[in-house]
N, C-alpha and C positions, 0 to 999 in steps of 0.2 A: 483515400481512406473513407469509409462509407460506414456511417454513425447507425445504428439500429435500436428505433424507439424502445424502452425498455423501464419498467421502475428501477432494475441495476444498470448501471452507466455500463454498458455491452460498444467493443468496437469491433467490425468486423475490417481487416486487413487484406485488401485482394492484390495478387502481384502481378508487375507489369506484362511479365509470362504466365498464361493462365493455365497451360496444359504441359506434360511431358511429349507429348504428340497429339496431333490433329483430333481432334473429335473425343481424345480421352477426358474422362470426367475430373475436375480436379479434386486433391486428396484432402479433408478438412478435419483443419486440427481446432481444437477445442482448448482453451487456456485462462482458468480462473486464477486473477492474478489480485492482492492487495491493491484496495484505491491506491495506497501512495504508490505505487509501481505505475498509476496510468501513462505517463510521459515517459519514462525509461522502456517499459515495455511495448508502449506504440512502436517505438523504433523501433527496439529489437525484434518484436514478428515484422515488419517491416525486411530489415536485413538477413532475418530468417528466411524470408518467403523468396528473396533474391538468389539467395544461395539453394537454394530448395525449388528450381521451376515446377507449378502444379502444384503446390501448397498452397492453402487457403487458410491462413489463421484468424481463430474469431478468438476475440479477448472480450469473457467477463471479468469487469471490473466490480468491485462491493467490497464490506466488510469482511474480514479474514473469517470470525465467525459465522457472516451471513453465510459465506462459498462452502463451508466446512458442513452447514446442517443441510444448502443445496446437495453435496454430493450424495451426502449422509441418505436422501432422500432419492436419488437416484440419479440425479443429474449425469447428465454426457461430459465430462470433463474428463481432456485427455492427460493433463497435468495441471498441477495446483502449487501455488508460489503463493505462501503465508506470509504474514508479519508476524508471527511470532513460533514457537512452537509445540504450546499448548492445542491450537487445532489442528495441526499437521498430527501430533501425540495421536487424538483421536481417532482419526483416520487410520492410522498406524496400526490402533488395539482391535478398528473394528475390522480388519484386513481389508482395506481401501485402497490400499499404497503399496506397489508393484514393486518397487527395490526400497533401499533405505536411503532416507530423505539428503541433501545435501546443505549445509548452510552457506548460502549465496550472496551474502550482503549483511552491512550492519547499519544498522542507523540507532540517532539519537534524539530528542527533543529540544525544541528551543519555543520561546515564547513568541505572538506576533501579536503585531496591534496595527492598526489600518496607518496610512501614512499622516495624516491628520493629528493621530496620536490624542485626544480630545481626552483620557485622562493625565497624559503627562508622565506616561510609565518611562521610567527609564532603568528599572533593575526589577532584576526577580522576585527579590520580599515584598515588593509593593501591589503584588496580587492578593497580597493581606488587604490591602485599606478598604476599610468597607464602604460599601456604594457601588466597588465595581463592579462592572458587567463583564462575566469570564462566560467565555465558551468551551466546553471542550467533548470530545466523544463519549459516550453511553461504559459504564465501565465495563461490559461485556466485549465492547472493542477494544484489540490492541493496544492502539495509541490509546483511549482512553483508559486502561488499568496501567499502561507504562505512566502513564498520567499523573494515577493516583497513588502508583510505587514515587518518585519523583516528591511531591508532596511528603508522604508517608517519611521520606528519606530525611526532611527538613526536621521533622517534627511535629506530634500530634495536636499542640497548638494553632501550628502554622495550620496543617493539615484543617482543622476544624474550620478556618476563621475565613482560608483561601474557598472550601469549599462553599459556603455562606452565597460566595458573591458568584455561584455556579447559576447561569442563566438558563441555558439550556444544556442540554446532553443527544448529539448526536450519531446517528446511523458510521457515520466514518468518518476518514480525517476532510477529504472533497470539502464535506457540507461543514465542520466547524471555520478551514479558510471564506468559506462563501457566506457565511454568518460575519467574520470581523471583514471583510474584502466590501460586504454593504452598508457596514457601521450597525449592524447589530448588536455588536458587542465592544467592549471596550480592547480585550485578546482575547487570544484564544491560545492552544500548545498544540503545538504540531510537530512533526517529522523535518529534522533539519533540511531532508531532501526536497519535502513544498514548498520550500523557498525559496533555493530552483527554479521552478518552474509556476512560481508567484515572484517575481523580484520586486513589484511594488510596495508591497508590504514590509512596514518595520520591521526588526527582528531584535530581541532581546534575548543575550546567550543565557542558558543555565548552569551556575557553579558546577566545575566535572565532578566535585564530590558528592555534589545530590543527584546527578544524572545517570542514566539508565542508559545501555547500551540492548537496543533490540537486535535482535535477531532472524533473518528470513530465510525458511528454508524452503524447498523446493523437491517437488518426486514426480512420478507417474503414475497416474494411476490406475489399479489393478484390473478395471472395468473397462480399460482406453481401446477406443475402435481402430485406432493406430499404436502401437506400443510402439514400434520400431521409429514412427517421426517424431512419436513422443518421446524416447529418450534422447532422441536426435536432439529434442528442443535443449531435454535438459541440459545435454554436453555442451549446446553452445552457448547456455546461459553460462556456464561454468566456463567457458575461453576466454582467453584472452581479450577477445573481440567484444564477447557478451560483457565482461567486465569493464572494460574500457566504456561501454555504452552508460554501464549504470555509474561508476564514475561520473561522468559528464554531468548524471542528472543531481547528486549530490551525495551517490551514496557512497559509504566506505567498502571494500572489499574483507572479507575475514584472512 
């Protein structure tokens, strides 16, 4: 796997078989996927690219709204897998999106705090107590408007009092774990699935009655320089096989 400098965390995926035959050029698929998909999706172009000899899949990773105003703008993207789908919607209105979207995964929120734990969180309410240092995504992002639904859900009190102790607000979910993962912050709220794929880090559940159930959907789209491996991608996100992978990393299935 061979990492490409980038200010969006860009991975590019080359398979063991590089060509369908000798000297043929290989076929390169383009895949703007939600940060919290980086680990589930590494594999899956991964398994993609296996089952596919002569496939070259490049995975930009970013914010669901960063990829949606890149496409928006012209970008090369051969399919796009959202966190939520308010910017898939987008896409959709501004005819971007080649068939109609499919939802591929659900996830939830849970709280995290470094394993030190140095405020001594041990329940949900206690992101009220003031002093503390919360991290969470920009509310423009996914996880951070599921964020601020979550809160919202409690109460506008709670809401007011947790937000107080908002330290910073970032770009995607990546950067609010690498914020409490340094002791930046005292938590942060993330995606049950970065948990996964962060196991050091504490985890505090959030009551099912205040939590939000996101949604990820998935399409091709209408500008793709491959349509045909691009739906290919899509169906095998949607198999068995592609399900089973995202499983693994913590998501639920719809």
């Amino acid at each position: 796997m061979k990492r490409i400098p980038s200010l969006i965390l860009t991975l590019t995926l080359l398979s063991a078989c590089a060509s369908n035959a000798p000297g043929s050029d290989p076929i390169p698929l383009t895949v703007f996927a939600a940060a919290s998909l980086t680990e589930a999706f590494s594999e899956i172009a991964i398994t993609f690219e296996s089952a596919n000899p002569g496939v070259d899949v490049t995975l930009n990773f970013a914010g669901s709204n960063t990829l949606r105003a890149q496409i928006e703008q012209g970008a090369g993207a051969d399919v796009f897998a959202s966190a939520n789908t308010k910017e898939m919607e987008s896409l959709v209105a501004n005819g971007l999106v080649r068939n109609a979207p499919h939802i591929f995964l659900t996830n939830r929120l849970v709280v995290i705090t470094p394993v030190e734990n140095p405020a001594g969180l041990s329940t949900f309410d206690e992101l009220a107590h003031p002093g503390l240092k919360l991290v969470l995504a920009a509310e423009e992002v996914p996880v951070g408007r599921y964020s601020r639904q979550v809160l919202d859900n409690v109460g506008s009190d709670f809401n007011a009092q947790v937000l107080k102790n908002v330290v910073s607000n970032e770009n995607n979910v990546k950067q609010v774990l690498a914020k409490v993962q340094l002791g930046e912050a005292d938590a942060g709220i993330v995606y049950a699935s970065d948990t996964v794929a962060e196991p050091e880090l504490s985890v505090i559940e959030i009551p099912a009655e205040w939590n939000v159930l996101a949604e990820y959907p998935i399409a091709a789209m209408k500008n793709s320089s491959q349509p045909e491996m691009a739906a290919d991608f899509v169906v095998f996100v949607l198999s068995d096989k592609g399900q089973s992978i995202l499983k693994k990393w913590g998501f639920s299935t719809p």
